[in-house]
N, C-alpha and C positions, 0 to 999 in steps of 0.2 A: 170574941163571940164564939163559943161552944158551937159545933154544928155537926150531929150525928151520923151526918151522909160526908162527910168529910175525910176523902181516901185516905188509908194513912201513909199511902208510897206519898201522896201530896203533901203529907204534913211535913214529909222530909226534904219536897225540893228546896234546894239553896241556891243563892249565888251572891258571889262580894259584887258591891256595887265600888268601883272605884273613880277618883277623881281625879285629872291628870292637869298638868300644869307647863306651854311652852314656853318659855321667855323667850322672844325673836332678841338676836343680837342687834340687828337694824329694825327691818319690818319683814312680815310676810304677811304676802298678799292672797288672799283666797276667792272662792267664787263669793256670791251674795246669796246663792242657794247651793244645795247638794252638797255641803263642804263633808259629809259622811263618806261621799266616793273617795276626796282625795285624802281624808283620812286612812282611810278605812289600804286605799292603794299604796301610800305609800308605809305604813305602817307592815301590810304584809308582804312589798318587796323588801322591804328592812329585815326582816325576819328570816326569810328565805336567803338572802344573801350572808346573811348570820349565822346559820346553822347548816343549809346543804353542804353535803361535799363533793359534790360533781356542777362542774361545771359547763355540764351539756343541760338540753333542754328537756332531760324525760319528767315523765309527770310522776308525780308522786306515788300512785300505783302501782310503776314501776319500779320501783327505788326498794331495794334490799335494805333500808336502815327504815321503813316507814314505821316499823312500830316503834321506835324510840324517838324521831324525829321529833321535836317542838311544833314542826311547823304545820304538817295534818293535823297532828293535834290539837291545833288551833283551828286552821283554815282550811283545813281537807280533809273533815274526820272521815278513814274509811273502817269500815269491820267493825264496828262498832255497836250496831242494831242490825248483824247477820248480814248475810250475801246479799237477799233482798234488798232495791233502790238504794244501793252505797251510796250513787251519785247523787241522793237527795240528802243523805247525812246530815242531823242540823249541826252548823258553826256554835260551839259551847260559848261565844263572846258575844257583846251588842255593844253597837258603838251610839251615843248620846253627843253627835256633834253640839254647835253653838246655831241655835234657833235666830238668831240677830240676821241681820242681813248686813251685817261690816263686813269688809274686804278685806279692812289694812289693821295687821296687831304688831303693836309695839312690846318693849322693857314696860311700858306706862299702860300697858290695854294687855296683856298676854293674851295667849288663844286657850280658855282651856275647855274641856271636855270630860264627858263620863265615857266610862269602859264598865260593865257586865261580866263575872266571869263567873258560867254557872258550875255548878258542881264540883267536881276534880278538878276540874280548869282552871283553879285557882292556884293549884303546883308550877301552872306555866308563870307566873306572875314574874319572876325571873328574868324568863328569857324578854315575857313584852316590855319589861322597863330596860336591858341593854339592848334591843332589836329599838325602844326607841332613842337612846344615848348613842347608838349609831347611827341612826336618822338627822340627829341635832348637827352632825358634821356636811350632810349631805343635803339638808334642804327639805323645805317641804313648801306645798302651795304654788302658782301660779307662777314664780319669782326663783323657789328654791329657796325660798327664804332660810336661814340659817338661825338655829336656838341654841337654849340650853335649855336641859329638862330640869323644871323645878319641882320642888313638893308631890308628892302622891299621896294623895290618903284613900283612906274605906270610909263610904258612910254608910254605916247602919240606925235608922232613927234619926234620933239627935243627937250621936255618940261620931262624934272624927278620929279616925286613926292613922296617924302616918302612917306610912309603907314604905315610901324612898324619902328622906333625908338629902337634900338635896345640897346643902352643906358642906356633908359628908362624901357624897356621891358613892351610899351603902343603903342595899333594901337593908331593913329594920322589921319586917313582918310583911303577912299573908293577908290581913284583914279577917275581921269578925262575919263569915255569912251570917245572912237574912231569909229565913224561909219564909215559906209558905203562910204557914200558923202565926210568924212574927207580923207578919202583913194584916191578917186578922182582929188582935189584937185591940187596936182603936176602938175596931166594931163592936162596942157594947150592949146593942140593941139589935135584935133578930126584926125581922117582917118590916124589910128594907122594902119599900115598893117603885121607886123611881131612882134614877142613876140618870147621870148627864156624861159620854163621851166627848172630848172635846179630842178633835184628831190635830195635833200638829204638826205633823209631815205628811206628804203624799201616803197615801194607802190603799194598796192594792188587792182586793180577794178576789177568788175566785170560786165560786159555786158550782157542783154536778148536781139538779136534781134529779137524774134519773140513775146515775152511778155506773151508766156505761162511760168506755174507756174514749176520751178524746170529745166528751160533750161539756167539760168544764168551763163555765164563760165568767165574764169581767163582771162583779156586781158597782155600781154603779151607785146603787140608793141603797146601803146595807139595812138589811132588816136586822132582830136582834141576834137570832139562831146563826145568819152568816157569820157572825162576830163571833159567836160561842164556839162553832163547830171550827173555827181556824184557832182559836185560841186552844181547846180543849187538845187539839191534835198537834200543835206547838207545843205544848207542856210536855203532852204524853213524852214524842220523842226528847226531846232535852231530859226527862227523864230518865229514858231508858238507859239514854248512851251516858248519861254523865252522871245520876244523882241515883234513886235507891232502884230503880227499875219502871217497869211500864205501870201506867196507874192500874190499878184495878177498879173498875168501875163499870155503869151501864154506859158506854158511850153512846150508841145509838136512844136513849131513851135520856140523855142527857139532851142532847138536839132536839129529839121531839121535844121536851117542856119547854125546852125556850122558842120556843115557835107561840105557844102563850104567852111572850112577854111580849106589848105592843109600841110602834112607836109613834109617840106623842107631839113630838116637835124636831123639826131637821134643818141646820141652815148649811147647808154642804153644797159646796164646790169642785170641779174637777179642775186637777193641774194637769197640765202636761211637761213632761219630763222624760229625760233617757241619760243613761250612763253606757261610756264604751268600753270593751273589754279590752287592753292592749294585750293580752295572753290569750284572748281566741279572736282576736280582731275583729268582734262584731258589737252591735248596736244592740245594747237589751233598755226594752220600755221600762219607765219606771213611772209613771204617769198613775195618777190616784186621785181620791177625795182629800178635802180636807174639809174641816170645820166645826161642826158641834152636829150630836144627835141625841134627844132626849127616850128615854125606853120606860114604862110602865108595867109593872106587873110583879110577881113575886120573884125577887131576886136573890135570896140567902144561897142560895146554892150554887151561883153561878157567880159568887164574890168572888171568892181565890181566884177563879181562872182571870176575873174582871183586873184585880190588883194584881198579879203578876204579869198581867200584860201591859199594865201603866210600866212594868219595870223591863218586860222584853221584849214590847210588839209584838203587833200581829201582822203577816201576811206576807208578802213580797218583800226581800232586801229587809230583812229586819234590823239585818247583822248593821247595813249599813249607816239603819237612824232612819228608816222609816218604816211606816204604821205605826210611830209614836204619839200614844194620847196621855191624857189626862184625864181622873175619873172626876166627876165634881158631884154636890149634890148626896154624898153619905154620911157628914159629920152631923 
C-alpha cells in the first residue's frame, strides 16, 4: 500500500529476523514463563565472556576497546545517538522466546527461538552464533542443561535462509533484511479502519501527560495514542542508532491524530512478574497487560509503526520478549 506521509528514513528501517535452533543433549529445563530472561541472560553472559579482555568487573563505559567490542554493540550500545541518555540506548536485538509454557526440551522437542537483529546489527551475527556455540558447552536453563546449536535461518516472508549450517558448524550468510515498506506490502487497500492488538507477553507502558520530568505513570488500560506514542519513539531511536537516522516526521502531531482512533472492545488482563538482575543485584518489575484490544478509526498512517512493532515490541524489556503482540484484523 502506497502511502504519501510515509517518512522515507522509515522506508529504510530494516532488520533480519532470525530463527534459532537448541538441540539439548539430554533435556533442559526452563521456567513455564519468562524464558526471554534466561535467554536473553545467558546468551549475553556468553558473549561477554567471549569477547572481553579483562577480567575484572568494569562496565563497559569504562573499557578502552568499547568501540570495537561485539558486546556494547549488542548489549550496551553507548555513543551512539550522542551524549544525551546513553544509558537509555536502545539494544539493536529482540529476542522472540517460546510462548508454550513447557519446561523440559529434548533431541525430540528442541528449544527454539527468534532473534531480531536491526539494522547494522546484523554484522554482529557472528559473534551471536559462537557466543551461542559456547553456551551449548556450558548449559543453559534451570539445569544447565547442555546443547548443540542446530540450524539458523532468516525469515523474510515466505523465503527461509540458512545462516549456520549446523552440519558444518560454518555461518553460510547474514540473511536477507525486511523493511519497513516490505511489511506494507500485503496492505493493498488503504482506509484501514479497525485493527485488533492481541498482546502476548506482559506489557508494560508508561505515559506523561503533562511532560514534566518524573510524572510518567503505569498505563494500565492502553488507549490507542499510548501505543503509538511508545511505538513511534521505539522506531525513531532504533533508527537513529542503527538504520538511516532519526525519522523525520511530525511526531507531536502524529500522537495528537491517534488520540482520534477509539477503542472499541478490550479483553486485557494484568500479570505480575519481575526479573532479577545478577550484575546490579536488584529486583526490576516486569508486570503488564496482556490480551487483546480492539481500536477504531483511521489507521493508514499509523500501520508501519503498527507492523514493526508485531516484529520489535513495544514498551518495557522489549529486548527480552516482551510487549510482543500480534496485529489481527487487516487482511
Amino acid at each position: 500500500m502506497e502511502n504519501t506521509a510515509f517518512p522515507e528514513s522509515l522506508k529504510k528501517f530494516s532488520f533480519v529476523h532470525y530463527r534459532v535452533t537448541l538441540v539439548p543433549e539430554d533435556v533442559i529445563v526452563m521456567p513455564a514463563r519468562n524464558k526471554g530472561n534466561v535467554l536473553r541472560g545467558a546468551f549475553g553472559s556468553s558473549l561477554r565472556r567471549l569477547v572481553c579482555s579483562f577480567d575484572d568487573d568494569r562496565s563497559c563505559e569504562a573499557c578502552p576497546l568499547i568501540e570495537r567490542c561485539a558486546y556494547p554493540g549488542v548489549f550496551s550500545p553507548v555513543g551512539l545517538i550522542g551524549a544525551k541518555r546513553t544509558l537509555n540506548a536502545p539494544r539493536g536485538y529482540v529476542l522472540k522466546p517460546p510462548l508454550s509454557t513447557a519446561t523440559e526440551y529434548t533431541a525430540a522437542s528442541p528449544l527454539v527461538f527468534d532473534m531480531l537483529l536491526v539494522g547494522d546489527r546484523r554484522e554482529y551475527l557472528p559473534h551471536v552464533l559462537v557466543s551461542l556455540r559456547a553456551l551449548a558447552a556450558t548449559g543453559i536453563g534451570v539445569n544447565r542443561g547442555r546443547f548443540r546449536l542446530g540450524d539458523v535461518v532468516s525469515l523474510r516472508g515466505d523465503a527461509v535462509e540458512t545462516v549456520y549450517d549446523a552440519s558444518r558448524g560454518t555461518v553460510v550468510g547474514v540473511g536477507h533484511p525486511t523493511s519497513a515498506a516490505d511489511l506494507m506490502e500485503g496492505l493493498d487497500r488503504p482506509g484501514k479502519e479497525r485493527v485488533t492488538l492481541v498482546f502476548l507477553t506482559p506489557t508494560r507502558l508508561k505515559y506523561n501527560p503533562t511532560g514534566e520530568r518524573g510524572r510518567s505513570a503505569i498505563v494500565r488500560k492502553p488507549e490507542f495514542h499510548h501505543v503509538i506514542r511508545r511505538l513511534r519513539d521505539r522506531v525513531s531511536a532504533l533508527s537513529r542508532a542503527y538504520c538511516a537516522g532519526p525519522l523525520d516526521m511530525d511526531f507531536r502531531g502524529l500522537a495528537e491524530r491517534a488520540t482520534g482512533v477509539r477503542t472499541v472492545g478490550s479483553e486485557l488482563r494484568w500479570v505480575e512478574t519481575a526479573r532479577r538482575s545478577r550484575t546490579q543485584r536488584t529486583r526490576h518489575d516486569q508486570s503488564g497487560f496482556v490480551g487483546s484490544v480492539t481500536f477504531e478509526g483511521g489507521l493508514d498512517e499509523f500501520l508501519p509503526f503498527l507492523l514493526l512493532g508485531e516484529r520489535l515490541h513495544v514498551g518495557e524489556d522489549a529486548t527480552f520478549g516482551n510487549g510482543w503482540y500480534r496485529v489481527e484484523g487487516l487482511a
